[in-house]
C-alpha positions in Angstrom: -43.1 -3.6 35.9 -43.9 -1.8 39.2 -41.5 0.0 41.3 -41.0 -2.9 43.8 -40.3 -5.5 41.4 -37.6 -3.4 39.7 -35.8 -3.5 43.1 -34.6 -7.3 42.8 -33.4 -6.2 39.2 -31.7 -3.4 40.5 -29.7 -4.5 42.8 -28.7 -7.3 40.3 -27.2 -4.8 37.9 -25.7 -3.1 40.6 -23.7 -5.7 42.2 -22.7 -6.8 38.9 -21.7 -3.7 37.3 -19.4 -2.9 40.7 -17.9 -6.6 40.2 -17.1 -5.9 36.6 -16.2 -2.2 36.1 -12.7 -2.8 37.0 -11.8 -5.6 35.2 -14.0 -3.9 31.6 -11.7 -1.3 30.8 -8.1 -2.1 32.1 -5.0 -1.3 29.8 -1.6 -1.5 30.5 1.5 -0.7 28.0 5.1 -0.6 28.8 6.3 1.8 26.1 10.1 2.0 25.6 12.2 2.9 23.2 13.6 -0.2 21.5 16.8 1.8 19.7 18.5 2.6 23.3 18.8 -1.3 23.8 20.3 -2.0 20.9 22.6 1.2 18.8 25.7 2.0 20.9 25.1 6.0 22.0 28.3 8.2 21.1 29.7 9.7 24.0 29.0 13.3 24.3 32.2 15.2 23.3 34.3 18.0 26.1 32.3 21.4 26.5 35.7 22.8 25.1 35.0 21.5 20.9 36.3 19.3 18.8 40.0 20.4 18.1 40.2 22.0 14.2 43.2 20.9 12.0 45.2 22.5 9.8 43.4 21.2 6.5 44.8 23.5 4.5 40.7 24.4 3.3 41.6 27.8 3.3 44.5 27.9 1.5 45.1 28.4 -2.4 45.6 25.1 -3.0 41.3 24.8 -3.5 39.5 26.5 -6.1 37.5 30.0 -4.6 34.5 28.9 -3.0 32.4 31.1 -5.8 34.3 29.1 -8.8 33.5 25.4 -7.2 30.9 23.3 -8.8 28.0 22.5 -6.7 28.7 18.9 -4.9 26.5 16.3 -4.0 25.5 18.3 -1.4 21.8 19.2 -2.9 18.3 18.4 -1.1 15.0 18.3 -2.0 13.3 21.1 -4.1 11.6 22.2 -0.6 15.0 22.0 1.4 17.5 22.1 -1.0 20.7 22.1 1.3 21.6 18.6 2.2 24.5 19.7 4.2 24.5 17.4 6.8 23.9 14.0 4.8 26.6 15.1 2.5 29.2 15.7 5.4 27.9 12.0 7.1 27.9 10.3 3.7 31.3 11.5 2.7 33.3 10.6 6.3 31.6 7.4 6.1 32.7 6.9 2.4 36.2 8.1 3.7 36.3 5.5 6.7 36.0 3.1 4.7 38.9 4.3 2.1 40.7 4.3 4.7 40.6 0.6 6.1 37.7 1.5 8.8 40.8 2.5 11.1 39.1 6.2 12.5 37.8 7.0 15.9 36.1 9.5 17.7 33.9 12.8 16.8 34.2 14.7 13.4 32.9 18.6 12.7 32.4 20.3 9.5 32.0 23.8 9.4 30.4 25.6 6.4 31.1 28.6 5.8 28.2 31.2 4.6 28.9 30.7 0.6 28.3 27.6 0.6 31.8 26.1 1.3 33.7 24.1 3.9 36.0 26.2 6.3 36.5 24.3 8.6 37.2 20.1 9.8 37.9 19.1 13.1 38.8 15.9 14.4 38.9 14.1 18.3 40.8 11.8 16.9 42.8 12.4 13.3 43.5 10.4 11.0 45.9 11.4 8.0 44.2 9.4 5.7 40.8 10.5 6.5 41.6 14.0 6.6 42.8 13.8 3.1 39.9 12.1 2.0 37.6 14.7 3.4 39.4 17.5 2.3 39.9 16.2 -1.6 35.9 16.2 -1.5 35.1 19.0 0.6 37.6 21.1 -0.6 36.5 20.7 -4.6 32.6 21.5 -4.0 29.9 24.1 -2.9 26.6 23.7 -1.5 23.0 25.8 -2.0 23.7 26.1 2.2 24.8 28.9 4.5 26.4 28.5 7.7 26.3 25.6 9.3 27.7 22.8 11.9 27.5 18.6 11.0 28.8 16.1 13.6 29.7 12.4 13.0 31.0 9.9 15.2 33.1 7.3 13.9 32.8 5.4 16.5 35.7 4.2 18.8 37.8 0.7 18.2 38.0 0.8 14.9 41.9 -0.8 14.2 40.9 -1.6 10.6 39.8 -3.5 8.5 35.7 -2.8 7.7 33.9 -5.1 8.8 31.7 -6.9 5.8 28.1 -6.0 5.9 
C-alpha cells in the first residue's frame, strides 16, 4: 500500500480506537468488609482498665506456680504458648457453666512463670469468677508475661442460647 491509501485506514483506526479505549479497560469494585455488617463490635473499655478482683490467685490456697502442671494452654511446636485461646476458650467454657448470665470485658494477666496473677472483670460474676479461677488457678503455661481480653458480650440474663 502507498502512503496516501493508508490515510483512509488510518483515520479508521483512529476514530475507533478513541471511541473504544474507554469503554476496553473499565473496572469498578466496591470492596468492603462484610464482618462490620454483621458481628456486633465490643465497645472499647475506659482508658482507666478493667477493675482487678480479689481472686484469691495469689494466695496459698493454689499450688506454687513452679509445682502446677502445664494446662491446656500449649501451642504449636513453632509458638508453643497458646495463652490467649486458652484464657478465651476457658471464659467461654465458664459462661456457659454459668447459665450464659456474664457481661462486659474480661482480663487475664500472666505472670512471667507461666501463671495467672491476675483476673479482672467490668462486670463480675461470682460464678464465673469461680470458674475461671478453679482452672486458672490449677495450671501453668510455656508463656511469659502477658495480657488476654474477652468480651462477654452485654445482655446476657441467662440462659445460653442453643447453637
Amino acid at each position: 500500500m502507498k502512503a496516501p491509501q493508508l490515510a483512509p485506514v488510518a483515520l479508521v483506526a483512529a476514530a475507533l480506537g478513541a471511541t473504544a479505549a474507554p469503554l476496553a479497560c473499565t473496572r469498578h469494585a466496591d470492596i468492603r468488609d462484610e464482618r462490620e455488617s454483621i458481628l456486633e463490635r465490643p465497645p472499647a473499655f475506659d482508658a482507666g482498665g478493667i477493675p482487678e478482683l480479689d481472686s484469691g490467685l495469689g494466695s496459698d490456697a493454689h499450688p506454687l506456680c513452679a509445682d502446677r502442671p502445664t494446662g491446656e494452654c500449649v501451642g504449636s511446636n513453632d509458638f508453643p504458648c497458646g495463652f490467649e485461646d486458652w484464657a478465651i476458650a476457658t471464659a467461654k467454657a465458664c459462661q456457659e457453666a454459668s447459665g450464659c448470665k456474664t457481661n462486659g470485658w474480661l482480663e487475664v494477666k500472666m505472670g512471667p512463670g507461666g501463671c495467672v496473677e491476675a483476673i479482672g472483670m467490668e462486670e463480675p460474676n461470682d460464678e464465673v469468677v469461680s470458674c475461671l479461677v478453679a482452672e486458672m488457678g490449677a495450671v501453668k503455661c510455656p508463656c511469659g508475661e502477658g495480657i488476654s481480653k474477652y468480651y462477654f458480650g452485654s445482655g446476657n440474663a441467662g440462659p445460653c442460647d442453643a447453637k
